[in-house]
N, C-alpha and C positions, 0 to 999 in steps of 0.2 A: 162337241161331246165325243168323245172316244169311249171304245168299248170292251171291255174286258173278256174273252171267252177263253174258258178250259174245254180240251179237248182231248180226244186218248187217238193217239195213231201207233201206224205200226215200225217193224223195223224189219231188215235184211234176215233176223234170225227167227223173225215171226213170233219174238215175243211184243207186248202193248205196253206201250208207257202214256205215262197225263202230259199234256203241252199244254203252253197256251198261249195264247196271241195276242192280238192288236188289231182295230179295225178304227180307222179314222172316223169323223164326222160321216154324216151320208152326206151321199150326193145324188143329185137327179131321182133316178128311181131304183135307189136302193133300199133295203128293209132291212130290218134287226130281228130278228123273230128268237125270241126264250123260246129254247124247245125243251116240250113235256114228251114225247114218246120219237124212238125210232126203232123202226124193223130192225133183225139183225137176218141180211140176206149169204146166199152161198156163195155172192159174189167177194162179200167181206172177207172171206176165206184168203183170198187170191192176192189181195190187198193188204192185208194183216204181214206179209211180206215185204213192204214198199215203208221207205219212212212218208208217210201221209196221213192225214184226218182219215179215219174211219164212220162209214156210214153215210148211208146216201138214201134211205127212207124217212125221211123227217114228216116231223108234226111237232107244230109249238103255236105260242101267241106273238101275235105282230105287237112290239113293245115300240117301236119308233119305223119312221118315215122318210125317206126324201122330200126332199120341195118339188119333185113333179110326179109322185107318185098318183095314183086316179085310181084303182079299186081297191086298194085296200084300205081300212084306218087302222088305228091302233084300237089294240083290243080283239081282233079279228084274228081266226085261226085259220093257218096257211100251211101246206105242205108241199112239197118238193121230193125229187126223185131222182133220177141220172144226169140228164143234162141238166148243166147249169148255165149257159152262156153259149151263143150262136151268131154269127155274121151277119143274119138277118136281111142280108143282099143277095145271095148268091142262088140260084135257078132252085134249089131242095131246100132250102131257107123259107123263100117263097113258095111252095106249094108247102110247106107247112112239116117237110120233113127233115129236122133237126140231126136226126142221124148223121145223114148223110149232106151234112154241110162242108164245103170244101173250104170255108174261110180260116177263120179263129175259131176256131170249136173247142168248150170247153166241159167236160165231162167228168165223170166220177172216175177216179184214178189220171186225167188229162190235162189239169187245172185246179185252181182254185184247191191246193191239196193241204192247205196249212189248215182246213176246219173240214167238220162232216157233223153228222147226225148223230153219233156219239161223242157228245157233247154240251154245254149249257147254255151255248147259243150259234148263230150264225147268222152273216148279210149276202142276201142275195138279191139278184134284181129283179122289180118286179113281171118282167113275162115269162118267168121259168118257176113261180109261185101258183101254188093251187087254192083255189078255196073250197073248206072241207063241208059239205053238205051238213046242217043239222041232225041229219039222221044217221050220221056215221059217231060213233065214238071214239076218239083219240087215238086210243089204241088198236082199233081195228082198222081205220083208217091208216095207218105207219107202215105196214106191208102193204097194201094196196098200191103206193106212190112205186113199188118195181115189182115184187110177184104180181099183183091184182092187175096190173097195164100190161103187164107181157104177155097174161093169156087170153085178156081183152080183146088184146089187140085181133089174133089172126082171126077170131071168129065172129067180127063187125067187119075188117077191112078185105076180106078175100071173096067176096061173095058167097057164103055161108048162107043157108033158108032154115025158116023152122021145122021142113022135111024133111033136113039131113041128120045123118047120123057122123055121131062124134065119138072119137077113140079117145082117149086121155091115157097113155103111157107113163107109169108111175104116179101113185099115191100119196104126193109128198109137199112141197111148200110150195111149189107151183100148181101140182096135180088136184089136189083140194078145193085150191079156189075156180081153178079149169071148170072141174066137176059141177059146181053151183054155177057159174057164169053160163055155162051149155045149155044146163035143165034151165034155168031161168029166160034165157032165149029161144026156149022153145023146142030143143032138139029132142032127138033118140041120145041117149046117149050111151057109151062103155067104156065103164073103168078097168083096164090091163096094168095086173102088177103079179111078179114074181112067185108069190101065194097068193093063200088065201085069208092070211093073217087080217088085211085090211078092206076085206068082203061087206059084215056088217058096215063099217066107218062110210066105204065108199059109196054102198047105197044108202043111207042116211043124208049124206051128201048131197045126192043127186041121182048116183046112174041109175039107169035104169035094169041094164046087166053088169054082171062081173067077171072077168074072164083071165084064171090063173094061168100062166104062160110056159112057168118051169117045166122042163122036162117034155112036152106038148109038141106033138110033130105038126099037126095041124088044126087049128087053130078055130073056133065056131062061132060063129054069130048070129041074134035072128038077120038083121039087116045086116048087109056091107056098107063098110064105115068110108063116108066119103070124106073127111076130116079129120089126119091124126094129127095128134100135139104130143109132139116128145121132149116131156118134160125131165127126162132123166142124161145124162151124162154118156152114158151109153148106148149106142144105136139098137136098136129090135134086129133080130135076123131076120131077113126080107124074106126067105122062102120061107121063115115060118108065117109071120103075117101075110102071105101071098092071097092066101084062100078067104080073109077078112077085108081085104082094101078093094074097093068098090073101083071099077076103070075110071080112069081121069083122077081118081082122090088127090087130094092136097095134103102134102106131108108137110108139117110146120117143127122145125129146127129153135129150142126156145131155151138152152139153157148157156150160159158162159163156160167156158173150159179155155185150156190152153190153145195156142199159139199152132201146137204141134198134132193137135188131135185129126184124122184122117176119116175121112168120109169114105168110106166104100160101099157102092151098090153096084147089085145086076143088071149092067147095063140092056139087054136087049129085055129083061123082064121090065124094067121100067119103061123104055121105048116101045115096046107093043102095050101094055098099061094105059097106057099116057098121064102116069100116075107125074107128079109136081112136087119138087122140094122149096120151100121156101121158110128163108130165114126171117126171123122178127125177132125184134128185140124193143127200140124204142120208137114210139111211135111218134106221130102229130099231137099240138098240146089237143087239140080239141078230141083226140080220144082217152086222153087224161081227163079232162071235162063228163066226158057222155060217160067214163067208167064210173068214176064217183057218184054222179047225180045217178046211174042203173043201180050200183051196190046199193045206197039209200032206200031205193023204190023197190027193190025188190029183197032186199035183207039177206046180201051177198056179202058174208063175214069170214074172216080166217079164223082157222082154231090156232088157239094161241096159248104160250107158254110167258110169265112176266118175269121179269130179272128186274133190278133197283139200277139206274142210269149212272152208277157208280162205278170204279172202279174193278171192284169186286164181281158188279156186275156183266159188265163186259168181260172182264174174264170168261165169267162162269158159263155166259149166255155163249162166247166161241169156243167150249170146251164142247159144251154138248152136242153141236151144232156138226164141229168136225169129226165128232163120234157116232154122229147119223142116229142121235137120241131124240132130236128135237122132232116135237107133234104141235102145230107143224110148222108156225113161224116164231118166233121167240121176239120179245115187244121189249125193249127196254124204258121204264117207266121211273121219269123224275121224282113221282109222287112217292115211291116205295123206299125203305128205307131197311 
């Protein structure tokens, strides 16, 4: 049985067109999954450039099987997020960090580029598939598989306590969900954005303080924040945040950008600090696992905008998105019409 899937990718000139493809019989352990909802992330942006599938947040129903597949069946909802495909031999394979596999690695934008999540179906195999907890909804589930895991990640994997205090740098598709992941884990936490336009939002949220940055020589907090997450594009001025980052803190690096973008710090301010930069991005499946099953339990949801899984829609959904309109992840939904 072969499989028919429409998909919309991009092109050189960054405008979107429909494709569609071909996916043989399965084999082994691969899946077919209808997808009903995917995110539309800012990584899509970057992409929207490249003739390839668009979209890498999915959420659908598993409609067929391989013959060695073992946890899913059919009927079962699955989602999936960046990597799709890893070597599974090589030293970071084995401890579980797919990033940084030195084999066949194959990724959003790296492989696998004729299909994506913007789209009406997709095969992939089953160890790079999620299963979505009952208590998540489809569409809130869809961002989760790349915003929700990327700010999961540094404040379970770096040695984070529920007696630190958490800065979140910008209020946006990643800063949002940051904000509820934190307070739900137990922190102090502060939300740092440019005004104070998104004050009320941000403590609604979660934070427990709010702290507008524009214009601000020096910078106040009750506690010093030993955990930032710079979820914006653009780095903080270090001497302005000087007087808020707690000695030793952990600065966490979390958004995609270009190739060419330059990191500059004060050198001998961070060396007497002993303040920590550290990049994340995609994590181990098993913190794909413990995110979903936390959002569940603790009702860790994006604020979301719905677009129709169409063509129209896609458009509409990377218009806004690149207009810095979207509040705050934007879901594109099979069901809407």
């Amino acid at each position: 049985m072969t499989f028919e899937i429409d998909y919309f990718k991009g092109s050189p000139t960054g405008e979107i067109f429909p494709a569609k493809t071909q996916r043989p019989a399965l084999k082994s352990d691969e899946i077919f999954i209808e997808i009903t909802h995917s995110g539309v992330c800012g990584t899509d942006e970057h992409y929207k450039y490249v003739d390839q599938g668009l979209g890498h947040e999915g959420i659908g129903i598993v409609r067929a099987i391989g013959p060695e597949v073992k946890s899913f069946k059919v009927g079962d909802r699955a989602g999936w997020g960046y990597m799709t495909e890893v070597c599974n031999i090589c030293e970071h394979c084995i401890a579980g960090d797919w990033l940084y596999c030195t084999g066949d690695r194959k990724m959003y934008g790296f492989g696998n580029t004729d299909q994506g999540s913007f789209g009406s179906g997709a095969v992939w195999k089953e160890p790079y598939l999620f299963h979505i907890p009952d208590g998540i909804a489809s569409e809130n589930a869809a961002p989760l598989m790349c915003a929700g895991v990327t700010v999961f990640a540094p404040l379970t994997q770096f040695g984070l306590k529920a007696t630190d205090v958490v800065g979140v740098v910008g209020i946006g598709g990643l800063g949002h969900l940051a904000l509820q992941f934190a307070r739900a884990l137990g922190c102090e936490v502060v939300a740092l954005s440019g005004s104070e336009e998104k004050k009320e939002e941000a403590l609604k949220l979660g934070a427990h303080h709010f702290v507008a940055t524009k214009g601000v020589e020096k910078l106040e907090v009750p506690r010093k924040i030993n955990h930032l997450l710079i979820t914006t594009s653009k780095m903080p001025d270090w001497s302005q945040y000087a007087s808020i980052l707690a000695p030793m803190a952990s600065i966490y690096l979390l958004t995609i950008t270009d190739f060419e973008t330059k990191l500059d710090v004060p050198f001998m301010q961070f060396l007497l600090s002993g303040w920590k930069i550290i990049g994340s991005s995609v994590p181990p499946k098993v913190v794909y696992v413990q995110m979903l099953e936390f959002a569940a339990l603790h009702g860790v949801k994006p604020v979301i905008e719905k677009f129709p899984l169409n063509y129209e829609g896609v458009k509409e959904s990377m218009k806004k998105l690149d207009e810095g309109k979207m509040r705050y992840r934007g879901v594109l939904c099979a069901d809407l019409h």
